[in-house]
N, C-alpha and C positions, 0 to 999 in steps of 0.2 A: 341262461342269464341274459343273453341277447335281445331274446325276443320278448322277456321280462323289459328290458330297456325301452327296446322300441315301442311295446305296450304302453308304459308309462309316459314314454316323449305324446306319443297321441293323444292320451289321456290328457295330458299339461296343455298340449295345441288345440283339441277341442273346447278346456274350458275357459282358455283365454278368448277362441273365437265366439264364443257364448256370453263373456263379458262384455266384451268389443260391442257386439251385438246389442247386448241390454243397453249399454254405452250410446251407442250413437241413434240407436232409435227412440223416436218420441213416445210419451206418455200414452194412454189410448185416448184422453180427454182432448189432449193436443189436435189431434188426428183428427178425430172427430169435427173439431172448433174450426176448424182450417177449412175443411169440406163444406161445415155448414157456408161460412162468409164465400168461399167460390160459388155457390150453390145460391143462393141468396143476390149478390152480386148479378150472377145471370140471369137469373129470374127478373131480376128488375132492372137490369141495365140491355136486353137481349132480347129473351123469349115475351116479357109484356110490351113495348113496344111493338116488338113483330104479331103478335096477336092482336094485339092495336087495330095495326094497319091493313091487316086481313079484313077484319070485324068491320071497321068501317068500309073498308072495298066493298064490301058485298051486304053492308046496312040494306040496301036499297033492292039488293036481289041478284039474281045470276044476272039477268035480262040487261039491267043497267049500267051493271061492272061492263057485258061483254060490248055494248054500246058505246062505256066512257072507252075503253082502248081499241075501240074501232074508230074513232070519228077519224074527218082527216087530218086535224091538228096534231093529235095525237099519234099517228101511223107513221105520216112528216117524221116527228121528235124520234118515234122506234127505229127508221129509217136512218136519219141524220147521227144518231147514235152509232147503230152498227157501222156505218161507213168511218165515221173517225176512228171506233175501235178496230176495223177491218185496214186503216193508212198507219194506225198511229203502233199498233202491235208490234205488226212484222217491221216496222223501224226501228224499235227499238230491240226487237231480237237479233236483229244484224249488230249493232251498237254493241248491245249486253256480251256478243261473242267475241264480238273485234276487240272488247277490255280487257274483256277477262282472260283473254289468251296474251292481249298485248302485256297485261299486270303480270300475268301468272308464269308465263314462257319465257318473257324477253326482260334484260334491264337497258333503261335509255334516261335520258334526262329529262325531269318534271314526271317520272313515274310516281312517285307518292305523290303531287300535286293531281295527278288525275286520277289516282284512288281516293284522294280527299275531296273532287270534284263530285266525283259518281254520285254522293251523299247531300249534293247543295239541295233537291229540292225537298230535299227531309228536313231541312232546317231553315227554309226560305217561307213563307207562307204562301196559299195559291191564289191568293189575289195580288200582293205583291210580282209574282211569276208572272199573270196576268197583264197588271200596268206594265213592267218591261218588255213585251211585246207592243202594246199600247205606243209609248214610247219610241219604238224603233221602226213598227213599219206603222203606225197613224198617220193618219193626213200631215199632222203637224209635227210627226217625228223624225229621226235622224235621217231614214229611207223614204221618209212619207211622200216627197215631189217625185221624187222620180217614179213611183208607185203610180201618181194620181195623173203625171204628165202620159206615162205607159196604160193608163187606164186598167191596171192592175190589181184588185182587193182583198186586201190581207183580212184586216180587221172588220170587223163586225158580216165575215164570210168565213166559208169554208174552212179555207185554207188558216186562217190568224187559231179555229176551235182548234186545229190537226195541230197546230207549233203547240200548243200549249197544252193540248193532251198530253203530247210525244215528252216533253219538259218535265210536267209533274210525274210520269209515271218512268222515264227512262233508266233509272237505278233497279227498278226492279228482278231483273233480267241478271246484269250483273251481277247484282249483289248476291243473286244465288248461285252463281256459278262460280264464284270469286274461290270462296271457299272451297268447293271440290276440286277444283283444277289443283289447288294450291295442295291438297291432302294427298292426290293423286300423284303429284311429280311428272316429271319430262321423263323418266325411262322408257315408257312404252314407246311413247314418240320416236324416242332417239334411238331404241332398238330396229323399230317399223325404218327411221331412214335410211340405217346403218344396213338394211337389209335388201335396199333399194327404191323403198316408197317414194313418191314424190310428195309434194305439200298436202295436195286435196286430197292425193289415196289415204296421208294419215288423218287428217282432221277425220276426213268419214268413215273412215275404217278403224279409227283408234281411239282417238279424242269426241268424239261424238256421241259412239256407244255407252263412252266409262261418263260421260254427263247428262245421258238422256233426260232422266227422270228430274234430275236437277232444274234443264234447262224448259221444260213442261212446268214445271213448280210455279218457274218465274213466269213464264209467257201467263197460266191461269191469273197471276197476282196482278199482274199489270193488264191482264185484260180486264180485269174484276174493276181497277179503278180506276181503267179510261171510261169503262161506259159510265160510272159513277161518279165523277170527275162536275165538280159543282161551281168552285170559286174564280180558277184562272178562266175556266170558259165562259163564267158568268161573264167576268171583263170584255172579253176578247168579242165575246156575239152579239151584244147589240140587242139581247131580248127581240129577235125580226121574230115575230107567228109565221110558224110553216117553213119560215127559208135557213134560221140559225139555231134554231129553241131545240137545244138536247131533251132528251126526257128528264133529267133531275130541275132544268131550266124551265118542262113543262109543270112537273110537279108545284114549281113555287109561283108562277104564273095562275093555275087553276086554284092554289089554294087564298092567293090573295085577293083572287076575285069569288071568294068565300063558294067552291065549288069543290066542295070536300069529298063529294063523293068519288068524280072523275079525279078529285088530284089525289088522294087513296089508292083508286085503281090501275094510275098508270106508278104511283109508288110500291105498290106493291108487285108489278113485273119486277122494281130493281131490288126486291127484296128478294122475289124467285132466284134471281141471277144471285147472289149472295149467299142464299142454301146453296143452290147447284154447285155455285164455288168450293163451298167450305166441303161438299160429300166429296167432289173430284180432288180436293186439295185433302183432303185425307186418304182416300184412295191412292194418290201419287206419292203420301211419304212413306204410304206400308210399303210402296213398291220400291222407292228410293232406300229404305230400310232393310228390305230384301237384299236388296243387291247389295249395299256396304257388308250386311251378313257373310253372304257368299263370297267377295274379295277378301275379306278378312280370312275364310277358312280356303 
């Protein structure tokens, strides 16, 4: 009579999870319709652009492409590129760690003020981002004389692309890490000190490990959109050929001087970087995904 019971409760638990089921899943028409507009959408807001700009890269032939991103204009901007991405990176990967530990580990005052800051340049525009550097170290801005008295050059140099890479792309870092530290908790930590650790042993021996994959996420994201980074550094460089001109700076330089084929081919290296991102930024969350796996069990 028992296992008559028990039989029957299963019975009862199965066809309600079979309800449930019918219940909360869509139609097959739904499913479908949903796929096509994602499908659709990419196709025409992603992959035909990107074939675009391949197509016309290489209109003209290998020979030409490998010409337009050799010249020295163009070498200059591949060059001027990497090195703002090569300052403006690892700055903000110091940044991204010192918040996210500072948000996540510690409570102090104007803590929610600078987790609501971390977010300014996601709702500031990057040409506005731009004039405020403009503004503050320009000739005729707040810091501007004593710049120009020290013979010093912010703006429409180096150093004004690097402020304003580091600016628009600073959150990135953070904002991935924010959430896992926070998921994580302070036990490990506080066992590692209770145990004898000192600061650095736990950051890299504890805190470190359990964020790797996270803290890779962000450095890929924010690398992806300092080299890509178009509006505050338009502001900030001055359009100098050769001494200020990023590659997206060179791109709209060669296409205004109606030279489509070179401003195609040096678009299209930032379209390579773009793939490479998205294959390693998917590779990094199977692996980020892994690991949440394995803590869980």
């Amino acid at each position: 009579m028992v296992e008559q019971k028990k039989i029957y409760i299963k019975f009862i638990m199965s066809e309600n999870i079979i309800k449930r089921r019918k219940i909360i899943s869509e139609p097959p028409v739904i499913k479908w319709l949903l796929i096509s507009v994602a499908i659709i959408f990419l196709t025409i807001f992603l992959i035909v652009p990107l074939a675009a700009v391949f197509a016309e890269a290489f209109k003209k032939g290998f020979e030409v492409y490998i010409k337009s991103i050799t010249e020295e204009e163009a070498l200059l901007a591949i060059k001027l590129t990497l090195i703002v991405a090569a300052i403006s990176v690892p700055l903000n990967l110091v940044f991204g760690v010192a918040a996210a530990w500072a948000i996540t580990k510690h409570d102090f005052p104007g803590k929610n003020l600078l987790n609501t800051l971390i977010d300014l340049p996601f709702a500031v525009s990057p040409v506005i981002s731009g004039l405020i550097f403009v503004l503050i170290f320009g000739a005729q801005g707040i810091f501007g004389h004593f710049f120009v008295d020290n013979n010093i050059k912010i703006i429409f140099a180096i150093p004004g692309i690097v402020l304003a890479t580091v600016f628009v792309t600073f959150p990135f870092v953070a904002r991935e890490l924010i959430p896992i530290m926070q998921e994580i908790g302070k036990n490990e930590e506080e066992a590692a000190i209770l145990l004898g650790a000192g600061g650095w042993q736990t950051f890299w021996r504890v805190t470190l490990p359990n964020v790797r994959w996270g803290l890779i996420y962000g450095v890929i994201l924010c690398n992806a959109r300092a080299m890509g980074e178009f509006g505050a550094v338009s502001v900030v460089s001055g359009h100098i050929r050769g001494l200020t001109n990023t590659m997206p700076l060179h791109v709209e330089i060669l296409y205004n001087e109606y030279n489509f084929t070179a401003a195609f081919a040096v678009a299209s290296l930032l379209a390579l970087l773009a793939i490479v991102t998205l294959i390693v930024k998917n590779i990094v969350e199977a692996k980020f995904e892994q690991q949440k796996a394995v803590g869980r069990d």
